[in-house]
C-alpha positions as CSV (number, residue, x, y, z in Angstrom):
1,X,54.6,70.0,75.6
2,X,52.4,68.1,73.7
3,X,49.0,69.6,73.4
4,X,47.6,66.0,73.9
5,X,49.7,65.7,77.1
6,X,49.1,69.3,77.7
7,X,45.2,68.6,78.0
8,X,45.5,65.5,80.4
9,X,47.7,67.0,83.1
10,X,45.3,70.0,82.9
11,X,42.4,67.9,83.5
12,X,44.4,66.3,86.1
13,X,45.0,69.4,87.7
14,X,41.7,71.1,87.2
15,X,39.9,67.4,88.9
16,X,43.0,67.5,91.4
17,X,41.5,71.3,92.7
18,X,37.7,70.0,92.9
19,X,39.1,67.3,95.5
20,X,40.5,69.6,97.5
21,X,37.8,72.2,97.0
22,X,34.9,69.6,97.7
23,X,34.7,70.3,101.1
24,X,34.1,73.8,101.0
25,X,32.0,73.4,98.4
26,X,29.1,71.3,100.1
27,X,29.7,74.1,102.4
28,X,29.0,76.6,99.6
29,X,25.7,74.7,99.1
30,X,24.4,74.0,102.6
31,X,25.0,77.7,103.5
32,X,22.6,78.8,100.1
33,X,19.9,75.7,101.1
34,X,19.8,77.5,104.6
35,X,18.1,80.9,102.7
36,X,14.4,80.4,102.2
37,X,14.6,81.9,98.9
38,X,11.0,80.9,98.0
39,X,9.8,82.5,94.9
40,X,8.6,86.4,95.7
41,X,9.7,86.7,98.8
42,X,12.4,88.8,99.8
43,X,14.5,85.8,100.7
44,X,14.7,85.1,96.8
45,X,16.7,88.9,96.6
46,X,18.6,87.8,99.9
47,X,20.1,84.7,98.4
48,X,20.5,86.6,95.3
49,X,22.8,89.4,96.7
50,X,24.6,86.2,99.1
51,X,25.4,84.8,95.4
52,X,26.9,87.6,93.6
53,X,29.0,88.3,96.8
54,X,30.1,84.5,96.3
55,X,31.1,85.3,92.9
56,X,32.9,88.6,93.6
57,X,35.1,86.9,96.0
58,X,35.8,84.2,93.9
59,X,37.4,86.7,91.3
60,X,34.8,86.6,89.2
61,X,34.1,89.5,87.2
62,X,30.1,90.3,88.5
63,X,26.9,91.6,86.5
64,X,24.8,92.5,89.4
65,X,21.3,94.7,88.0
66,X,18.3,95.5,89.1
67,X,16.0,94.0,86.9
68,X,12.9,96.2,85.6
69,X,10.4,94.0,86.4
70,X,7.7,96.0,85.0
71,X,8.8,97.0,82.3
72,X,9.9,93.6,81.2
73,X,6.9,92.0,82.0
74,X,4.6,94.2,79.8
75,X,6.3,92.4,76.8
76,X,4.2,90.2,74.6
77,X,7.0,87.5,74.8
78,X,7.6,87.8,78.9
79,X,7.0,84.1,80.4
80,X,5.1,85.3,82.5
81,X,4.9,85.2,86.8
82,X,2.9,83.7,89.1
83,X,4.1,85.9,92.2
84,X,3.9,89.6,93.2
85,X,8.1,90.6,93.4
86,X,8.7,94.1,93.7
87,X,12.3,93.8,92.8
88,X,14.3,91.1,91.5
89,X,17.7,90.8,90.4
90,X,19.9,89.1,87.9
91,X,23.9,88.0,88.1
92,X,26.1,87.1,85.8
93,X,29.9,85.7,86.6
94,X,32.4,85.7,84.3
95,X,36.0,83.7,84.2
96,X,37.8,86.1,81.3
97,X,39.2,84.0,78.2
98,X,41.7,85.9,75.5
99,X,38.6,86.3,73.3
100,X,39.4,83.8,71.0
101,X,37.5,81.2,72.3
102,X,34.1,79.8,72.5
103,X,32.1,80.8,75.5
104,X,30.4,78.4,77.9
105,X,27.0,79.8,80.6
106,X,26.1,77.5,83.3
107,X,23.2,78.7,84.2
108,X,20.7,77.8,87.6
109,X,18.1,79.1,89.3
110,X,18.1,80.6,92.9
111,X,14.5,80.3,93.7
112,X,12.5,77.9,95.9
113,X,8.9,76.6,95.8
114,X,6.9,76.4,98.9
115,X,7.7,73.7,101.6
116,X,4.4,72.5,101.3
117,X,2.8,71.1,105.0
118,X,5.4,71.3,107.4
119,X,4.1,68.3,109.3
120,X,5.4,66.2,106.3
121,X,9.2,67.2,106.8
122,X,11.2,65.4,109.4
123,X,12.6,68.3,110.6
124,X,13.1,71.8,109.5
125,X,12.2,72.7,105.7
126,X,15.9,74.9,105.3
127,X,18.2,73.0,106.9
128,X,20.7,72.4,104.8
129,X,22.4,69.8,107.3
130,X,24.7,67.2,105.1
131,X,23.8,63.9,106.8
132,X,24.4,60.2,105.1
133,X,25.7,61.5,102.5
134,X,23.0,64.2,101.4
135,X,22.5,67.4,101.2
136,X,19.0,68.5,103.1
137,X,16.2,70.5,102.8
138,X,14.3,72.7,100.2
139,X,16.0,73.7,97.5
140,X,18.8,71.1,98.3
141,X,18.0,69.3,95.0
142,X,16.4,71.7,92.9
143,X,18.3,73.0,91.9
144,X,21.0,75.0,94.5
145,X,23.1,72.0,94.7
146,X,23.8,72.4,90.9
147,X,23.7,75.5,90.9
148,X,27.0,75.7,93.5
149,X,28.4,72.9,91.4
150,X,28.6,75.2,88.5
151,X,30.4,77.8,90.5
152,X,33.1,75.3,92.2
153,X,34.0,73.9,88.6
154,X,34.9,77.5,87.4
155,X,36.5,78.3,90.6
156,X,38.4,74.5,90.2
157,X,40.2,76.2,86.5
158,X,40.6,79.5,88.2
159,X,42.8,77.9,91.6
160,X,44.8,75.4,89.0
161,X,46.1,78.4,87.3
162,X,44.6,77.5,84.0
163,X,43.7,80.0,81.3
164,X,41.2,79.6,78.9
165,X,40.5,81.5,75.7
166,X,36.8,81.4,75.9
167,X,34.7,83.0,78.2
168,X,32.9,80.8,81.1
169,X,30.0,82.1,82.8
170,X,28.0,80.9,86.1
171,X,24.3,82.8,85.8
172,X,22.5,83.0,88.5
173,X,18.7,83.7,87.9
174,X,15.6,84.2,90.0
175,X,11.9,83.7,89.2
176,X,12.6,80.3,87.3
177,X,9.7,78.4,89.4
178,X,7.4,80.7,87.8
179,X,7.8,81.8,84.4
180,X,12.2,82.3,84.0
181,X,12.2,86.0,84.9
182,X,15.9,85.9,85.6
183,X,16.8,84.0,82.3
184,X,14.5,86.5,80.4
185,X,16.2,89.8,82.0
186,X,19.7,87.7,81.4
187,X,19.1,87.5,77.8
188,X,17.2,91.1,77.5
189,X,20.7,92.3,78.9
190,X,22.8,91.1,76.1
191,X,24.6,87.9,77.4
192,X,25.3,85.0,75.0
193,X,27.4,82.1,74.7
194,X,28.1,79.4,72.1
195,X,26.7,76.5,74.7
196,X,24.9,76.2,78.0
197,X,24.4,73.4,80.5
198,X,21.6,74.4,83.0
199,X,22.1,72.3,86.0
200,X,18.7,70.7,86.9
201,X,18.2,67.9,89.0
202,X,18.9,65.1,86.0
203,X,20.1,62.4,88.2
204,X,23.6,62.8,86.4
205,X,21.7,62.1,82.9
206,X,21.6,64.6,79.6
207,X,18.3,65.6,79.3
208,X,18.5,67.8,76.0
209,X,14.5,68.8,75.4
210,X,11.7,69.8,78.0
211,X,8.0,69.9,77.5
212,X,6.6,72.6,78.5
213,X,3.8,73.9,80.8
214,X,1.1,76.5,80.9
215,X,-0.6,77.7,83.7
216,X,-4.2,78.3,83.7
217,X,-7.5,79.5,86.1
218,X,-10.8,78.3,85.6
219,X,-14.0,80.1,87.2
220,X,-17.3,78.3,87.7
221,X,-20.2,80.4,88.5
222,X,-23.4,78.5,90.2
223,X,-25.9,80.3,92.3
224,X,-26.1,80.5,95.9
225,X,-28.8,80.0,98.5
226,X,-29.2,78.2,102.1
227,X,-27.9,75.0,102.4
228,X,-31.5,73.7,104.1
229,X,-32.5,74.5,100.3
230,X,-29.5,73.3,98.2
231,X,-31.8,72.2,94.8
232,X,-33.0,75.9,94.6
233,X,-29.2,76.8,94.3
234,X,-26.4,75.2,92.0
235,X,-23.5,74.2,93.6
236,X,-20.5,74.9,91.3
237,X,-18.3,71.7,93.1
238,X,-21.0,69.9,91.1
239,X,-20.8,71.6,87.8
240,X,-16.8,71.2,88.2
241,X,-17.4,67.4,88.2
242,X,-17.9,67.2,84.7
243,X,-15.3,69.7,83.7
244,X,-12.8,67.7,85.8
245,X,-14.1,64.6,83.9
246,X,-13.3,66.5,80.5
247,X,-9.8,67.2,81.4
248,X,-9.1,63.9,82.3
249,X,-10.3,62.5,79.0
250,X,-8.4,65.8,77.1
251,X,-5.1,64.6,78.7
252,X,-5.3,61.0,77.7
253,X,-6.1,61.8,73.8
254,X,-3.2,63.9,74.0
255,X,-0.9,61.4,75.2
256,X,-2.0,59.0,72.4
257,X,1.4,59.9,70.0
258,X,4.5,60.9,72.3
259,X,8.1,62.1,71.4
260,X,9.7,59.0,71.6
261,X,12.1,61.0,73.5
262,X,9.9,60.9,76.6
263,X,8.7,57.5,76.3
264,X,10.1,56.3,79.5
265,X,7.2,58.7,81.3
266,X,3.7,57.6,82.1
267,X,2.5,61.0,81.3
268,X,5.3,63.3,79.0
269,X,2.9,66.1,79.1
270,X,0.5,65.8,82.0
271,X,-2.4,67.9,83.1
272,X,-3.2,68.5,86.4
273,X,-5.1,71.1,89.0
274,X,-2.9,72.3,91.3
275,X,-5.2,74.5,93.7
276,X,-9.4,74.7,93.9
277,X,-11.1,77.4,95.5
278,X,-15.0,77.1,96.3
279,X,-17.3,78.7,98.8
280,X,-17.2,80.9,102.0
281,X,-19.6,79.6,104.1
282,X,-20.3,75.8,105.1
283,X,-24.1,76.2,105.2
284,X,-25.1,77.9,102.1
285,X,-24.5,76.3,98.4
286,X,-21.0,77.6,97.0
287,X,-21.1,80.1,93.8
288,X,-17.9,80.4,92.5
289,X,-14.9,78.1,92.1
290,X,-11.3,78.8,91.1
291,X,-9.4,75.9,89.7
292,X,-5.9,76.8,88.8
293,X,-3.7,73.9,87.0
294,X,-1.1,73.4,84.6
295,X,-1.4,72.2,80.7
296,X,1.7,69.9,79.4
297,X,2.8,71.4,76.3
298,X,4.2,68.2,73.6
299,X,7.9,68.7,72.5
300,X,7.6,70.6,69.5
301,X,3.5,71.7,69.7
302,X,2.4,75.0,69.2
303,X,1.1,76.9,72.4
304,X,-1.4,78.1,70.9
305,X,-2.6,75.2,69.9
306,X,-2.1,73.2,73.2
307,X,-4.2,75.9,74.3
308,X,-7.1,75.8,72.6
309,X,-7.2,72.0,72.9
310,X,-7.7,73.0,76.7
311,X,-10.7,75.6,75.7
312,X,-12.1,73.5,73.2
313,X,-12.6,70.5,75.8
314,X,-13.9,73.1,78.4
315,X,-16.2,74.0,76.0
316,X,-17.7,70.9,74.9
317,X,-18.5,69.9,79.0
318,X,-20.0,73.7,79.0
319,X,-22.2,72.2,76.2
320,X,-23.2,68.7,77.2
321,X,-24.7,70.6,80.7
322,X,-28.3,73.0,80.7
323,X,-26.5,75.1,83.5
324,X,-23.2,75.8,82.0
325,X,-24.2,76.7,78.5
326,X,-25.7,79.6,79.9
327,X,-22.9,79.6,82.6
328,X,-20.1,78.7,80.5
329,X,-16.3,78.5,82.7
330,X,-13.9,81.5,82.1
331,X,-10.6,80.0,81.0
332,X,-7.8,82.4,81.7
333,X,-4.2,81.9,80.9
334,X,-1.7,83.4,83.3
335,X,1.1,82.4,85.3
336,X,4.0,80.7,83.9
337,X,3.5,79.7,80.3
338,X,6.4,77.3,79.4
339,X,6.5,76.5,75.8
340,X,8.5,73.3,75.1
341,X,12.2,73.9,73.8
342,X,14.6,71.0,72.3
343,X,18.7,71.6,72.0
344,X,19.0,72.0,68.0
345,X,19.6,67.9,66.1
346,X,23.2,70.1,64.9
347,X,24.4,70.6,67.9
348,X,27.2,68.1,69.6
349,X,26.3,69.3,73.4
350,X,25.1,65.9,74.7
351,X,27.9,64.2,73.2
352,X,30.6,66.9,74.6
353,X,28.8,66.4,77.8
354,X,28.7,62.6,78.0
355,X,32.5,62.7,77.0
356,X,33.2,64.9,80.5
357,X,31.0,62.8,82.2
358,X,32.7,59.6,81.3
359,X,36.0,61.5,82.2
360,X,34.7,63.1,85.6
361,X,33.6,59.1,87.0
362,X,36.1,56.7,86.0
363,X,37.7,56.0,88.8
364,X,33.9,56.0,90.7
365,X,31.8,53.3,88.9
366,X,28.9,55.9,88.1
367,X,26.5,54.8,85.3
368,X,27.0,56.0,81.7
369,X,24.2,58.5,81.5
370,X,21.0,58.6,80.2
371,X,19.5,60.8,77.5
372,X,15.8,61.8,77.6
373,X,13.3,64.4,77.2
374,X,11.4,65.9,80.5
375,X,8.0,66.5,81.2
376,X,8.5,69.6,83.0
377,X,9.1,73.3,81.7
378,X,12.4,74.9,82.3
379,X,14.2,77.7,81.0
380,X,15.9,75.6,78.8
381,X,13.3,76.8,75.7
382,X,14.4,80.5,76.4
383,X,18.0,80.2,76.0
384,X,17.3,77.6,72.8
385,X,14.4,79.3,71.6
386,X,14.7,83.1,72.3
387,X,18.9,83.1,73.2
388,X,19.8,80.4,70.2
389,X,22.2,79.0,72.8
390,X,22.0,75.4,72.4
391,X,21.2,74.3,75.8
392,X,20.8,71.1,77.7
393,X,20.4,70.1,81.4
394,X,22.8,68.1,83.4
395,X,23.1,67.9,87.0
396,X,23.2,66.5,90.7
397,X,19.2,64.7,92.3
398,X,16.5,62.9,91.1
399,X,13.7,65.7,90.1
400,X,11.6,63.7,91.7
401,X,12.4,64.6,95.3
402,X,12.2,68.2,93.7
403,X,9.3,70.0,95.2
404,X,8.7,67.2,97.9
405,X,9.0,67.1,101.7
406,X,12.4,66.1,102.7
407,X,14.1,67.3,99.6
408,X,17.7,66.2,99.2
409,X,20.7,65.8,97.0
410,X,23.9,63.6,97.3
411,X,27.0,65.0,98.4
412,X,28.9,62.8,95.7
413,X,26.6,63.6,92.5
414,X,27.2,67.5,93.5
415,X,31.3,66.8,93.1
416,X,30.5,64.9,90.0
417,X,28.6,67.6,88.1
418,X,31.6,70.2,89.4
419,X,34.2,67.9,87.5
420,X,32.0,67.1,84.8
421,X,31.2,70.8,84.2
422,X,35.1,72.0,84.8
423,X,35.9,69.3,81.9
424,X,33.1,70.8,79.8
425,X,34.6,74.3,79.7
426,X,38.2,73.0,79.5
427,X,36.5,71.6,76.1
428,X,34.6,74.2,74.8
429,X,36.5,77.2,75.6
430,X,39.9,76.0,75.1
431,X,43.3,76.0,76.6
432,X,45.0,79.6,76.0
């Protein structure tokens, strides 16, 4: 046969198994949004151990390890953890090729933030129900959707009978929420590829660079007394004021040149606090407050220097204030620290990807995507920066329902990024 003609009837084929598989694959997906896999919790091993048993029976051949946790995250280079996990685990699936092919990961992440107040859900926070044509509850969107989309388009080549001669693995990692633990042990355990589509809630666009994002705690120190004589104490909710006032300036210098990349974002790199901590007792003057926030890193800036723009604009609040230069705030970085990451300016991922994508949706009137830079970390900059996979993100939900009450996903982008993805590998691994 023609190896033109040869390519379309596979494609037909391989598109002809997601339709029949698309059932059982929102399924797949509701069953995973139903495990509360929040980050830390045992949950996150639970849906971990449900996902390499997914893999094993789909044929798959499974990389299922315990991951030293400790050991890994006494590196210098560790991106760090903002929960206490006693064990984690990391998974690898892998569709054979002869060998002389390229290889394809699609990688996503098992774990969950918090629901948040559960007042603000309309109904249970993991219940994965499939209702006007979404997918429901946390996780939903971001990313387990994806993540199950990435798994149906290998299992789509494997039930059309199609051989490959690249490699095509679905990696399944934990601890992304808070630092990329699972992509880190992934990488530490020797698995590489030629390309890698993580697939983050993009809204069906090609989002090929993320900013990144570093976590940090700041401690105010005042000094207590009775509440009936507040001006013989210092009140540290009042010495924060100023310090609050500094970061707000700091984030607004630092959003006077943007990538032009993420110009379609109010804020490309923002800085916010995320969780303040003061006093114990309503009638005496508070002594110590614990803000705890996250720094935008730019596409392409140093950490370190993102940083000590943080420390340097603490610093100068400390100074403008009697009772802080003597009490200056403690900066401490820990946490997640998310440096920014870009796919390499050689590489012809987005265009590969956009060429599946326009083969996935004609016959469904879906947009031509969009190609942008996001303001959030991911572990996009470890495959790129510390795997030299080029990697982009590509995949079903708006990110902004992403950590929100009533999270959910469509049912039809899911079976979109399962075609588009099958057609990707078709592409880059090859027809044996």
């Amino acid at each position: 046969m023609d190896p033109d003609a040869r390519l379309a009837t596979t494609r037909a084929a391989v598109l002809d198994q997601i339709e029949r598989l698309t059932d059982a694959m929102v399924a797949e997906a509701s069953t995973l949004v139903r495990v509360p896999s929040i980050s830390g919790t045992d949950a996150e091993n639970d849906a971990q151990q449900h996902m390499a048993a997914v893999l094993g029976d789909g044929g798959l051949d499974v990389d299922h390890w315990s991951i030293d946790v400790a050991a890994l995250s006494a590196r210098d280079d560790f991106p760090g953890m903002e929960v206490d996990r006693r064990e984690a685990w990391g998974l690898v699936g892998r569709l054979p090729g002869t060998g002389d092919g390229a290889t394809l990961m699609l990688n996503g992440h098992i774990d969950v933030v918090p629901i948040g107040d559960p007042d603000a859900w309309g109904g249970p926070a993991f219940t994965g129900d499939v209702r006007d044509g979404r997918l429901w509850g946390r996780g939903a969107c971001d990313m387990k959707a994806g993540l199950v989309a990435a798994h149906w388009a290998v299992q789509a080549i494997r039930a059309s009978g199609v051989r490959l001669r690249g490699d095509v693995l679905v990696a399944s990692v934990q601890g992304e929420e808070d630092g990329g633990l699972g992509t880190y042990a992934t990488l530490d355990r020797g698995w590489r590829a030629d390309a890698c589509v993580i697939a983050e809630p993009t809204d069906l666009d090609i989002v090929p660079a993320n900013a990144g994002a570093l976590t940090f705690r700041l401690r105010v120190r005042g000094h207590a007394t009775h509440a009936s004589r507040r001006l013989d104490g210092v009140s540290v909710i009042e010495k924060f004021w100023p310090v609050w006032k500094a970061l707000q300036r700091l984030e607004a210098e630092r959003h006077l040149v943007v990538d032009p990349t993420a110009s379609r974002w109010s804020l490309a790199h923002p800085l916010s606090i995320g969780t303040i901590r003061a006093g114990d007792w309503a009638s005496s003057v508070p002594d110590l407050l614990v803000a705890e926030g996250r720094l935008g890193v730019a596409l392409g800036e140093p950490v370190e220097h993102a940083r000590a723009e943080l420390e340097h604009a603490v610093a100068e609040a400390c100074g403008a204030d009697a009772w802080l230069r003597d009490h200056p705030v403690e900066v401490e970085w820990w946490g997640g620290q998310f440096a920014s990451g870009r796919l390499p300016a050689e590489s012809d991922l987005v265009e590969r990807v956009g060429t599946a994508h326009a083969s996935a949706t004609t016959s469904t009137g879906v947009r031509t995507p969009e190609v942008w830079s996001a303001p959030y970390g991911s572990d996009l900059r470890l495959l790129v920066n510390q795997g030299g996979i080029p990697t982009l993100q590509y995949g079903p939900g708006d990110a902004m329902l992403a950590h929100a009450p009533d999270e959910s996903v469509p049912v039809g982008d899911i079976a979109i990024t399962a075609r588009t993805l099958a057609l990707l590998a078709l592409d880059i691994c090859g027809l044996a």
